[in-house]
C-alpha positions as CSV (number, residue, x, y, z in Angstrom):
1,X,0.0,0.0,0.0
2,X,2.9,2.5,0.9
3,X,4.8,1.6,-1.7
4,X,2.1,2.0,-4.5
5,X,1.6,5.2,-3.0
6,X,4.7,6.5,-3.9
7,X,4.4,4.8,-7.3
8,X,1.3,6.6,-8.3
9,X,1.1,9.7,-7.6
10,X,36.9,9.6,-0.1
11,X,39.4,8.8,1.6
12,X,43.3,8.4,0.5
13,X,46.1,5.7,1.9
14,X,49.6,5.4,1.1
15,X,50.4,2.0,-0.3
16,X,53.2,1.2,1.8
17,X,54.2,3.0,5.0
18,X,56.6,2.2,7.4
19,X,60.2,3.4,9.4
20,X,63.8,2.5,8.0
21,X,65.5,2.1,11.2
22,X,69.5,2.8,11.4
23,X,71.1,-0.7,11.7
24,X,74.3,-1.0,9.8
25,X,74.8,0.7,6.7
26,X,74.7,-2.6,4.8
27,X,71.4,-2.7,6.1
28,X,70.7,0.7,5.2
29,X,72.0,-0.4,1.5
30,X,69.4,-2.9,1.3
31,X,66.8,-1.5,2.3
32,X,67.7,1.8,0.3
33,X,67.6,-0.1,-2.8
34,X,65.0,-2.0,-2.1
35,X,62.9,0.8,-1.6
36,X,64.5,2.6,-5.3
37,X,63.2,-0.9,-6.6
38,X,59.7,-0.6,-5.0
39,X,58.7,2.5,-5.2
40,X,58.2,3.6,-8.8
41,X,56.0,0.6,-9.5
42,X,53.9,1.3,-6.4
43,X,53.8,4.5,-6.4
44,X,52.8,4.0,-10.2
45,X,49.9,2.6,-9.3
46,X,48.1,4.4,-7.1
47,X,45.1,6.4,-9.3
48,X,45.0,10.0,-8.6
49,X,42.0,11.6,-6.9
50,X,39.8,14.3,-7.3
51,X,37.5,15.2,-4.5
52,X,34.6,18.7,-5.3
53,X,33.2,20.4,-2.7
54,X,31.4,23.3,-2.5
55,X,31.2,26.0,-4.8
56,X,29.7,23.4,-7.3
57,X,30.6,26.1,-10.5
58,X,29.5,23.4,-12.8
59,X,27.0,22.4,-11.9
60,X,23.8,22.5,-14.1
61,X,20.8,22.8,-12.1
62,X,17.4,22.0,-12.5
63,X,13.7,22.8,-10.0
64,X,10.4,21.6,-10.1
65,X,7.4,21.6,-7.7
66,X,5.1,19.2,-9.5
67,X,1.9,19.2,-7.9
68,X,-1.4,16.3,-9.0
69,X,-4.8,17.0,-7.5
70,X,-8.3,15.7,-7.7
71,X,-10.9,16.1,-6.2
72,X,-11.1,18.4,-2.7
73,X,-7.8,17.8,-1.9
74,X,-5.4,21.4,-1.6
75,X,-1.8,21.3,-1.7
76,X,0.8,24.4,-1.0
77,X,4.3,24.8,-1.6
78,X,5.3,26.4,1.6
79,X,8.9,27.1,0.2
80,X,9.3,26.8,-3.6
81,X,12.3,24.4,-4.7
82,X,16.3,25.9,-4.3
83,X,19.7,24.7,-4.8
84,X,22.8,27.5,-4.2
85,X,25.6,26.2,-6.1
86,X,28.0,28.6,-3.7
87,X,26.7,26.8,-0.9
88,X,25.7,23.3,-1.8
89,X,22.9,23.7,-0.1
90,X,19.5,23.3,-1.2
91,X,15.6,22.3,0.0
92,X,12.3,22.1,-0.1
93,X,9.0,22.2,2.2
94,X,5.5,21.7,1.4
95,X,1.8,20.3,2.3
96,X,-0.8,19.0,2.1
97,X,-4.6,18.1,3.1
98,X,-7.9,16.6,2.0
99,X,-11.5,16.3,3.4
100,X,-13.7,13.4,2.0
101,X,-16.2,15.0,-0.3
102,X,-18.9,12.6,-1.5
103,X,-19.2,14.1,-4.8
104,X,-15.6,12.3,-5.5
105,X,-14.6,8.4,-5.5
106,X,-10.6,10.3,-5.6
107,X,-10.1,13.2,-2.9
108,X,-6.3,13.1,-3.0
109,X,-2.8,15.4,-3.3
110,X,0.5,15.2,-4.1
111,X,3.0,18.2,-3.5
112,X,6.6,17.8,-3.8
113,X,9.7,19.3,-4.3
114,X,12.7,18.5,-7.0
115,X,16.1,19.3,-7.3
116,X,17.6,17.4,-10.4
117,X,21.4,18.5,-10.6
118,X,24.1,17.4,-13.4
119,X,28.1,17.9,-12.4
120,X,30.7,17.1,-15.0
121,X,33.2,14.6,-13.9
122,X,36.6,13.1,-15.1
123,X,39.5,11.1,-14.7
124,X,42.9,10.8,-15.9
125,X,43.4,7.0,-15.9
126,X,41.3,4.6,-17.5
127,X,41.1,2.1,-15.6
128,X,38.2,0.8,-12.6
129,X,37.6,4.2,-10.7
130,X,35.5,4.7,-7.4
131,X,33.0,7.5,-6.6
132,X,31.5,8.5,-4.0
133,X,29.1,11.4,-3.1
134,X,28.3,12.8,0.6
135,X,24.7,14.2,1.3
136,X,23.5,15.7,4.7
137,X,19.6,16.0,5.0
138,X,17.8,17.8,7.8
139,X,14.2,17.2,7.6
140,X,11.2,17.5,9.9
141,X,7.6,16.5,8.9
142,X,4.3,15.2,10.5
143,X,1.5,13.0,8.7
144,X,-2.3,12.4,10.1
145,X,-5.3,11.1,9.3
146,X,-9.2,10.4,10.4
147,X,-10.5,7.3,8.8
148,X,-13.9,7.8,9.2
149,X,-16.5,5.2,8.1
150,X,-16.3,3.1,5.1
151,X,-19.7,0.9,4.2
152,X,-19.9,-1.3,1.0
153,X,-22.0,-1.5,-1.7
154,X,-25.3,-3.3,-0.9
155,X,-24.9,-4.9,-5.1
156,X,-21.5,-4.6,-5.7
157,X,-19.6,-7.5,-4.5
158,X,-16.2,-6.1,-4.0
159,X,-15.7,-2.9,-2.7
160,X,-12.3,-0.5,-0.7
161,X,-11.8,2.5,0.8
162,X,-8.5,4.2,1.2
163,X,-6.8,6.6,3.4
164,X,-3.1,7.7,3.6
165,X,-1.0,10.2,4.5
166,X,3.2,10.5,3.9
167,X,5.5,12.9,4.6
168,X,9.2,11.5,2.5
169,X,12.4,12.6,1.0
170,X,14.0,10.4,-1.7
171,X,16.7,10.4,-4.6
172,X,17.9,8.9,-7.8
173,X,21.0,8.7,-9.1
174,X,23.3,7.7,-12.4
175,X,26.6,8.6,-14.0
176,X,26.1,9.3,-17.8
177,X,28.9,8.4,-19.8
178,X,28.4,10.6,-22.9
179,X,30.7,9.2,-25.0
180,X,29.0,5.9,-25.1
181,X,25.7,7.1,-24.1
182,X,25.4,4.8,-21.1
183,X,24.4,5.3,-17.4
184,X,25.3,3.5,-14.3
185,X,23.6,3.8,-11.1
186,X,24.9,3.9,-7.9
187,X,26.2,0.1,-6.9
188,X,25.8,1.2,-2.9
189,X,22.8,3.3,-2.3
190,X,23.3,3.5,1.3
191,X,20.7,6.3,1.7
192,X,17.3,4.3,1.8
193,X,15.2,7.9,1.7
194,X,13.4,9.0,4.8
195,X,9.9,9.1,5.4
196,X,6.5,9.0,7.8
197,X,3.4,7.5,6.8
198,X,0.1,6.6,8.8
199,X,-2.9,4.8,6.9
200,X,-6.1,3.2,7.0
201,X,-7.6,0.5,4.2
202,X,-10.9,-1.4,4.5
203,X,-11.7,-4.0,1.8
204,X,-15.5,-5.1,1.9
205,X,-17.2,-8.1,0.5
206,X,-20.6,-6.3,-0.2
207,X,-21.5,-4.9,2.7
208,X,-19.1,-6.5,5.0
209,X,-15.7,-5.1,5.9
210,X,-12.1,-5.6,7.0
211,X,-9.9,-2.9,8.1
212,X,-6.5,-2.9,8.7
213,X,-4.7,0.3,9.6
214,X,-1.3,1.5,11.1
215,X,-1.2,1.5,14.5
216,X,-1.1,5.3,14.7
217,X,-3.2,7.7,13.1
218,X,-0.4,10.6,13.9
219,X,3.5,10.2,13.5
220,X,6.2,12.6,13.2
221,X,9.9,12.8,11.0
222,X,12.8,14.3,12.7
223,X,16.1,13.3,10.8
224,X,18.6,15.3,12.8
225,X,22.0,15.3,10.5
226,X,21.2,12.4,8.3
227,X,24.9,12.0,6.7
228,X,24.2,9.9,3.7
229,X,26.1,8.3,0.8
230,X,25.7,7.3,-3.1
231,X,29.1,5.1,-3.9
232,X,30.1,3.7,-7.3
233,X,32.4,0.6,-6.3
234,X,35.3,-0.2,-8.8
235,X,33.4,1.0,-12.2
236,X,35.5,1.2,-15.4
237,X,36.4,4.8,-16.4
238,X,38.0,5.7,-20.0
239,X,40.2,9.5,-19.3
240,X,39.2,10.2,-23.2
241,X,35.1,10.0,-22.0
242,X,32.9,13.0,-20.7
243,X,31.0,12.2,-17.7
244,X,28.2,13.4,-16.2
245,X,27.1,12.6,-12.3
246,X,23.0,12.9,-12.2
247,X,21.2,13.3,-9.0
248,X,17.9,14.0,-8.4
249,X,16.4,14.8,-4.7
250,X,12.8,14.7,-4.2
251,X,10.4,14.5,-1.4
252,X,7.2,16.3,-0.4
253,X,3.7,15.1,0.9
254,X,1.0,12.7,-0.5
255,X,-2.6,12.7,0.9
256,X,-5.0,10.0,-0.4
257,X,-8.8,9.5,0.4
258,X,-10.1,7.2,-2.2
259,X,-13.1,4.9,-2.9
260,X,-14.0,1.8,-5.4
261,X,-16.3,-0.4,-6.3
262,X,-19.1,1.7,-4.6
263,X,-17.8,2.1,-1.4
264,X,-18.9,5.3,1.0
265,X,-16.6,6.8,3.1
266,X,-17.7,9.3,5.6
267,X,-16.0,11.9,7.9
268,X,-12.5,10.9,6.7
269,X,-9.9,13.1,6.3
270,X,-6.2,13.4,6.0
271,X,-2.9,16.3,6.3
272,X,0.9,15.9,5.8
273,X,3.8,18.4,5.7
274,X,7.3,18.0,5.2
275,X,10.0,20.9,5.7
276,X,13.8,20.4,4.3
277,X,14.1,23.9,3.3
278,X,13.4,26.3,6.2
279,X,13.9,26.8,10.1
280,X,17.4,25.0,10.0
281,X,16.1,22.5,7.5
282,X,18.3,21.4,4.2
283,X,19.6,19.1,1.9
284,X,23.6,19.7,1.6
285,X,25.8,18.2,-1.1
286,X,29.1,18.1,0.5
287,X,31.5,16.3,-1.4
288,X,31.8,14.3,-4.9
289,X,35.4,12.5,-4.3
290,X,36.7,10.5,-7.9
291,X,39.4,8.2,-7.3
């Protein structure tokens, strides 16, 4: 149900380190040469990094605040989409709200935010690469709903009623190799998206029904620093290709009251907000390291 809800609507280390202690100068000798021996071909093969951080100059950015209503539903973007490329800091806050209306079988809203950014990227060694890229989120929201009374239909054997509300942040991710015209997504999403959701769903066999709910009707989202990562693990990187790393960050509200099959629903009602973009709130990009 959740789920379908959604649907619809750097580091470096030195290869070798150690101490040459004074113990003879034969010693010394050998373990001079050994270390002119060593050296170039280790040295030679560590792959030179690249980490970005803040101001993101090339950065192309993109912002949307995509908004799908029906019925008596009523969404508002509390603070329209922005990404500063200075600051690497961007955000997003909106909400949401619907009262049943009996005129409708659909009395639902979804209000969100989205920040699509593109950043060239490059190396100078072909060879297998790693990337990784450093997020903090700080996010509050708060979700509710009344389920009121759903009754089925008297001829119509199968009948539902729905009711959901979800406050969430999410993203997507690929690196676009526009030589080849290919794209590779992130082989370690570690950030699994945040999110609240309460709901209610009654399925009825004419005129009897089932519910089953979530044990809340209210909850609340409080991320706190939610330090997050998007890693590419040992992908193979040509120096003559351009790159391009995608991201897109999205979240918002979604409010659902809907019927079928001839299902009534009475006295239900839902509301969701979700804040990333004001009162301390944010989504920071804070580092894209290559290596």
């Amino acid at each position: 149900m959740r789920a379908q809800a959604r649907e619809n609507l750097g580091r470096t280390t030195l290869p070798w380190r150690g101490r040459i202690a004074a113990g003879g100068l034969a010693t010394g000798l050998a373990v001079g040469a050994m270390v002119m021996l060593v050296a170039p071909t280790v040295l030679g093969s560590v792959v030179p990094f690249t980490v970005l951080k803040p101001p993101f100059t090339t950065a192309t950015v993109k912002l949307a605040n995509p908004k799908v209503l029906a019925g008596c539903a009523v969404g508002k973007i509390v603070t329209s989409t922005f990404f500063n490329k200075t600051t690497g800091i961007g955000g997003f806050s909106s909400r949401g709200n619907s009262t049943w209306c009996a005129a409708n079988t659909n009395n639902s809203v979804s209000q969100t935010g989205q920040i699509t950014i593109d950043i060239p990227i490059s190396v100078t060694k072909t060879g297998i690469h790693n990337v990784t890229v450093i997020w903090d989120t700080i996010a509050t929201g708060s979700v509710n709903i009344t389920p009121g009374r759903c009754v089925g239909s008297a001829t119509i054997a199968s009948s539902s009623c729905t009711r959901f509300s979800d406050a969430f942040v999410f993203g997507t991710n690929y690196i676009a190799d526009q030589t080849t015209h290919t794209r590779t997504t992130s082989s370690s999403p570690v950030w699994p998206g945040n999110h609240t959701s309460v709901w209610a769903n009654t399925t009825c066999s004419f005129t009897t029904c089932t519910t089953s709910s979530s044990a809340a009707k209210t909850s609340a989202l409080h991320t706190g620093n939610a330090f997050w990562s998007w890693d590419w693990f040992s992908i193979s990187m040509n120096a003559s290709h351009t790159y391009s790393l995608h991201m897109v960050l999205f979240g918002g509200v979604i409010v659902m009251l809907t019927t079928t099959g001839g299902g009534t629903l009475t006295g239900a009602k839902g509301n969701a907000q979700f804040n990333s973009g004001t009162l301390g709130n944010e989504e920071k990009l804070l580092s894209i390291t290559v290596s």
